[in-house]
N, C-alpha and C positions, 0 to 999 in steps of 0.2 A: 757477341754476334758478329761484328766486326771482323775481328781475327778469323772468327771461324769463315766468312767469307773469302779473306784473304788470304788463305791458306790454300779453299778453292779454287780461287785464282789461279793461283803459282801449280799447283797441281794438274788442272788445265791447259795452260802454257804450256808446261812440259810436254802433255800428253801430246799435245798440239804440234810442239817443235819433232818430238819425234815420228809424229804421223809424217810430216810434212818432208821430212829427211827420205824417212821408206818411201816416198813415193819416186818415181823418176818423170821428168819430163816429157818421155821422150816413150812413153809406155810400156818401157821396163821396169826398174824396181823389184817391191818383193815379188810381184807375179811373173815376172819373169821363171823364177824359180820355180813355179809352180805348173810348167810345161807339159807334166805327163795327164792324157787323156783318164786315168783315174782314179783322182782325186776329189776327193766330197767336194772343193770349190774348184770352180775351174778359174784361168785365166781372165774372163771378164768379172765374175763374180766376185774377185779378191779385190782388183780394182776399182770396181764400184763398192763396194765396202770401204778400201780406205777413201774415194773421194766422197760418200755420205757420213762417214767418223768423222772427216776435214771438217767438212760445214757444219755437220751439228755441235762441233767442240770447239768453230768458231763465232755461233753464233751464241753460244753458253758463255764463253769467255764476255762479247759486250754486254750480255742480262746479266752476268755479275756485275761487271765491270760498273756497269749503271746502278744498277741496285747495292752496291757498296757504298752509295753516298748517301742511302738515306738511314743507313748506320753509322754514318762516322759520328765519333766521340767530339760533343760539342761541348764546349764552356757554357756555365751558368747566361742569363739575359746581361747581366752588371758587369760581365767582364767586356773590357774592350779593346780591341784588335793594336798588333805593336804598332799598325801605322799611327790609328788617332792619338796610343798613347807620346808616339815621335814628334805627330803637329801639335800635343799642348806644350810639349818641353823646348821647342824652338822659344828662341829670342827675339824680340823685336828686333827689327833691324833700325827702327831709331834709336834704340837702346846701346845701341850697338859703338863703341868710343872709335870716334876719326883718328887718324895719325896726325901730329901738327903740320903745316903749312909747310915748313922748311923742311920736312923729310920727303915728301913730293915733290920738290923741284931738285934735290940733287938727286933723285933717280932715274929722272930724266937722261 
């Protein structure tokens, strides 16, 4: 289930980097193109079309986005994360052998 989320994801992204491309800031874009008086969409219509695509595909992107983590692939209860297993493998630092006396003072 995982994967398959994740795959909606990146499919979404896309969809999303491309709407976002077609659009122009500046209120041209694809409707620009679409100038002649008749045409089934007109000029504000294709417009509002892609900026209600924009926000519905970007607010699908964080509902996945969120809802992918309550499928991530977990480890068993027993198993334990590399940090705790890095803090039992540390050394004492009493344990730990000084350098002799006479090799600190000619470093000096």
């Amino acid at each position: 289930m995982y994967t398959f989320i994740i795959v909606i994801i990146f499919i979404v992204s896309a969809l999303l980097v491309l709407l976002v491309l077609v659009q122009n800031s500046k209120g041209g874009g694809l409707s620009s193109s679409f100038s002649s008086s008749n045409q089934v969409m007109g000029v504000r219509r294709t417009t509002d079309f892609l900026e209600k695509a924009t926000w519905v595909l970007a607010i699908g992107l964080v509902v996945l986005s969120i809802s992918s983590t309550a499928f991530l692939p977990r480890q068993g209860d027993q198993a334990k994360s590399k940090i705790e297993e890095q803090i039992q493998q540390v050394q004492d630092p009493s344990q730990v052998p000084n350098f002799p006396q006479a090799v600190r003072d000619s470093t000096k």
